[in-house]
N, C-alpha and C positions, 0 to 999 in steps of 0.2 A: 257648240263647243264640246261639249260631251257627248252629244252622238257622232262626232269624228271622233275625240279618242277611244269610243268604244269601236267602232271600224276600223281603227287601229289596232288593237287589242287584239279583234276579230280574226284579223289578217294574220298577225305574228302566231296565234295561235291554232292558226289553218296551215301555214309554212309549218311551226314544230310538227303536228301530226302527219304531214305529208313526210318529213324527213323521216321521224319513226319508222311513219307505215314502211314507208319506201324500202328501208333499210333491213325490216320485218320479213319483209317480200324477197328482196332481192338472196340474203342470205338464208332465203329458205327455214326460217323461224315458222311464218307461216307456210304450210308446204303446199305446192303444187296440190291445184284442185279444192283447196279447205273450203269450206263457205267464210265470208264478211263477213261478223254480227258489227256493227254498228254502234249498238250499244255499249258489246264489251270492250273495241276497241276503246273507247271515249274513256270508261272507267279504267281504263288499265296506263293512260296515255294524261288522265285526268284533266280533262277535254268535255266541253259538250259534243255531242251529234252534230252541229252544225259545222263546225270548223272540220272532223270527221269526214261529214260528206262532202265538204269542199278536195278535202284531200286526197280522195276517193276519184271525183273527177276526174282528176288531177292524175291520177295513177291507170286511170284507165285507158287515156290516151297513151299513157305509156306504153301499154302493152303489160302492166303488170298484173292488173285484175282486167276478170271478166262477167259482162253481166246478160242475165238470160231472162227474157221474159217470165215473169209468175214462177220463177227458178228461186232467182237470187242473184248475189254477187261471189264471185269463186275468185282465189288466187289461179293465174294463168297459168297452165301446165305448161312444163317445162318441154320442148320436141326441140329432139335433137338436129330436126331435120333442119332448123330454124340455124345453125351453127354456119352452117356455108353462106345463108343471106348477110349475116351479121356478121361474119370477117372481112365480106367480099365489100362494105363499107370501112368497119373500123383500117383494114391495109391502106385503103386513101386516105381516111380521116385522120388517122392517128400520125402519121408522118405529118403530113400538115401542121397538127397542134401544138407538137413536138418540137419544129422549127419555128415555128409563131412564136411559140412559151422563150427560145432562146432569143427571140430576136428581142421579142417586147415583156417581158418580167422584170417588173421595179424590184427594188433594193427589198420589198417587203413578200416578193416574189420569192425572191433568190435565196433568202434566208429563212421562208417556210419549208422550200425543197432542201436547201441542206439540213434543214434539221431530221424531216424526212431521212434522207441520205443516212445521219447518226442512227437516227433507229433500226435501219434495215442492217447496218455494223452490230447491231448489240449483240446478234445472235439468232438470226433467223431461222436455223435449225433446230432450236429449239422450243421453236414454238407449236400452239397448236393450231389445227387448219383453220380454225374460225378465226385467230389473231394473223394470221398468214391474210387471210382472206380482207378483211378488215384494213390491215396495212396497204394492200394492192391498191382497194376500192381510193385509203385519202391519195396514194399517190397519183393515181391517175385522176382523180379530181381536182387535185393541186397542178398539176400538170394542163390540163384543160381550163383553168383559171388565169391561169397564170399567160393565157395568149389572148385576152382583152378582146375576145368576140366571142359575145353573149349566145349569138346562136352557134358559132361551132360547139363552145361549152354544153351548150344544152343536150344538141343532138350525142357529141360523145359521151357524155355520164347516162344519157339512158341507152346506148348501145352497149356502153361497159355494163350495166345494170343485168341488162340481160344476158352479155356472154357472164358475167359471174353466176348468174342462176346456172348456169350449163356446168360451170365448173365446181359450182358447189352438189349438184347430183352426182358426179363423179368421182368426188374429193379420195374415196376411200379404196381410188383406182390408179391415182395417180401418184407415180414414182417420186419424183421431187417437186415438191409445192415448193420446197424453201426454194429452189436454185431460181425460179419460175421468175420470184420475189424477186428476189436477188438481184437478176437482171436490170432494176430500176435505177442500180447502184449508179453504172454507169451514165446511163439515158438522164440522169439524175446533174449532173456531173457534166454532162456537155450543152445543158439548157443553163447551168449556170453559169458556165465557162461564155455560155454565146456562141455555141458553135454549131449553127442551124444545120449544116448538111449531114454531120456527125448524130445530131441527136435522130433526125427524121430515119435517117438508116438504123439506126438501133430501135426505135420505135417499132417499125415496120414489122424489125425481125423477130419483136416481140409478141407481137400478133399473128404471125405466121408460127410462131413457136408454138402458144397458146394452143392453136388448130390442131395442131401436129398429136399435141399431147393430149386432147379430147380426143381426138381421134385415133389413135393407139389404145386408152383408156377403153375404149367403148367392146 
């Protein structure tokens, strides 16, 4: 009995550092190319190494880290070239998820995105890039949650992970983050309404917009 709730324990506490790390990673806390340490994540995350290197794993498949024989472990450098692969997904996927999220989001669905919805109202221009950035990240994961298949969830929060790393090397390039934001208002708005064709086409254009604006950026 005790050594399952200590593999319980284990678990929850490999999931928090994965989300940390994840999050580290993606918003470029850690930068492009740093080494791992291991140890100091753990102390910083207060964590042992074990739950660490589960989360590490875990990350690497991602595409977040990378690890190099008798090297080490590096955060993934960010190539821009990588932007064409990862739209030329997220333009299918994301209409998709977008329509799924309107069709099938519970009542517990609908009222995490409107609250979403209030906060992108409060003033999104006033914010700054990392709270910009931050806001994008839950809506599109509530967004993605909210269409009850586990693997499409999966694959778009690490596609989104990594077009955010592209957006965050760019951040101090880019004309309007808030309006970027903004756009969720809507897409926001016709997932609750239920309005599957509506949402998938603003989705789409979201993502193509995205490109656009790295790419002028660059």
């Amino acid at each position: 009995m005790q050594q399952a709730a200590a593999e319980v324990e284990e678990l929850s506490l490999a999931e928090r550092a994965y989300r940390a790390i994840r999050d580290r990673l993606v918003m470029l806390e850690i930068r492009p190319g740093a080494p791992i340490n291991e140890e100091q994540l753990g102390q910083s995350l207060g964590v042992g190494r074990t739950p660490v290197r589960e989360a590490l794993k875990r990350l690497q498949y991602e595409r977040l880290i990378t690890t190099y024989p008798r090297r080490g472990t590096f955060a993934t450098e960010v190539n821009i070239t990588d932007l064409a692969h990862i739209s030329e997904v997220r333009q299918e996927l994301e209409p998709l998820a977008a329509a799924q999220a309107a069709r099938r989001a519970t009542a517990a669905d609908r009222a995490n995105l409107t609250a979403l919805r209030a906060e992108l109202d409060e003033d999104a221009p006033g914010r700054n890039p990392a709270e910009l950035m931050r806001l994008d990240l839950r809506v599109h994961r509530a967004v993605y949650a909210a269409t009850h298949n586990p693997y499409l969830e999966d694959t778009l929060v690490r596609h989104d992970n990594l077009a955010t790393r592209i957006w965050c090397l760019f951040v101090d390039r880019l004309s309007d983050m808030a309006g970027h934001v903004e756009e969720h208002g809507p897409l926001i708005t016709a997932i609750v309404a239920g309005d599957a064709d509506r949402a998938a086409r603003l989705a789409r254009s979201h993502v193509e917009g995205f490109e656009r604006a790295v790419r002028e950026a660059i």
